[in-house]
N, C-alpha and C positions, 0 to 999 in steps of 0.2 A: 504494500500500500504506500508507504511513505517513497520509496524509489520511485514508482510511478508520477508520485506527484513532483515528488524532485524533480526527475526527466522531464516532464512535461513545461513545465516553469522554466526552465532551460529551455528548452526549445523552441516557445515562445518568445523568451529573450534574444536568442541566438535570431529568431526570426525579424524581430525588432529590427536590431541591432542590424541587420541586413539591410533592411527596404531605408536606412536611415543614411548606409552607406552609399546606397544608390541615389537619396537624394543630395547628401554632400560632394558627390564626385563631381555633377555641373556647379560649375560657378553659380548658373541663374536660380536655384533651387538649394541653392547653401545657407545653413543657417547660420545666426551671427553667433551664436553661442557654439562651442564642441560639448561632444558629451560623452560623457563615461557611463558605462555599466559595470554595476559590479555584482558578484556573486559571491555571497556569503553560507554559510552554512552554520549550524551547531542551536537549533531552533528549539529542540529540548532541552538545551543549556542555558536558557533564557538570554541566546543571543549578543554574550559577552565578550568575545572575540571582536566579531564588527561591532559594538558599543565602543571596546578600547579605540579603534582605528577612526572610528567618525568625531566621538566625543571631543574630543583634543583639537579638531578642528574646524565643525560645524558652524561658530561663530564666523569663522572666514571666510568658512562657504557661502554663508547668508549675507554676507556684505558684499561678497561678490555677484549674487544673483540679483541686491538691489541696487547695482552699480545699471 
């Protein structure tokens, strides 16, 4: 159960993350911002790995997105 949904959430991503490259590649359909995707894991651990990794910088990311 839980691999399916993992795999799947992936793969959605991965598909995301495609159709996003294709519209980056023209100039005339690029967006002003880049974007990252990221893929974390450890969701029965209440998610403390990616907590450490964002925590420390989320301020700067939200200054950045209100820029």
């Amino acid at each position: 159960m839980g691999s399916d949904s993992n795999g799947s959430g992936i793969v959605a991503l991965l598909e995301v993350a495609r159709l996003f490259s294709l519209l980056y590649s023209n100039p005339k359909t690029r967006g002003q911002y880049n974007l990252l995707f990221g893929l974390t894991s450890g969701g029965p651990y209440n998610y403390n790995g990616t907590h450490k990794v964002i925590f420390p910088v989320w301020k700067f990311i939200y200054l950045l997105i209100e820029l």
